[in-house]
N, C-alpha and C positions, 0 to 999 in steps of 0.2 A: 439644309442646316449646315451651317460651316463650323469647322472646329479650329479653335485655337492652338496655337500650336507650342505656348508658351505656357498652357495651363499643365500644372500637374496632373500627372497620372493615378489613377486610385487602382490599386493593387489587393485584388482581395484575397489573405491567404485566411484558408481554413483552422479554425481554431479544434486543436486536438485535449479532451483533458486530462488535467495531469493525471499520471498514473502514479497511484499510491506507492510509497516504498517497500520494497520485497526484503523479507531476513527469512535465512532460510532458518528449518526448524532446526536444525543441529548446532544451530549456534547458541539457540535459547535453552538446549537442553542440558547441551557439553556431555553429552554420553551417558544422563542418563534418564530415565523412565517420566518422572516428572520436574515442576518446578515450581515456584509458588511468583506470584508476578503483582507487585502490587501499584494499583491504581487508584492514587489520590489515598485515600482510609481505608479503603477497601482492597481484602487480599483475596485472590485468585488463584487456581491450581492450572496449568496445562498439564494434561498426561497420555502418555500413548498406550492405546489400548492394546491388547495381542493380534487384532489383526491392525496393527502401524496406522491408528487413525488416531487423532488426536480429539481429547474435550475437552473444554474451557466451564470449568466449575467456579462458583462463589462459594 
């Protein structure tokens, strides 16, 4: 088989995907315990528990 030498070359690069955006929690909190976050009509609580875990309540 001969190859041309004028043909392009096909370059496979691996497709990575995207990685979602990070916000870290203290920026949604602003120092304190909870926060109410609303999405579309619907309103949401994030709060940190006493051992620093966070829930997402409706």
């Amino acid at each position: 088989m001969q190859t041309n030498p004028t043909a392009p070359t096909l370059v496979v690069v691996p497709v990575q995907p995207e990685l979602p955006p990070r916000v870290d929690s203290s920026q949604l909190l602003r120092g304190r315990r909870t926060v109410e976050i609303e999405h579309g009509e619907q309103t949401y609580t994030l709060r940190v528990t006493k051992d620093n875990k966070l829930i997402l309540t409706k």
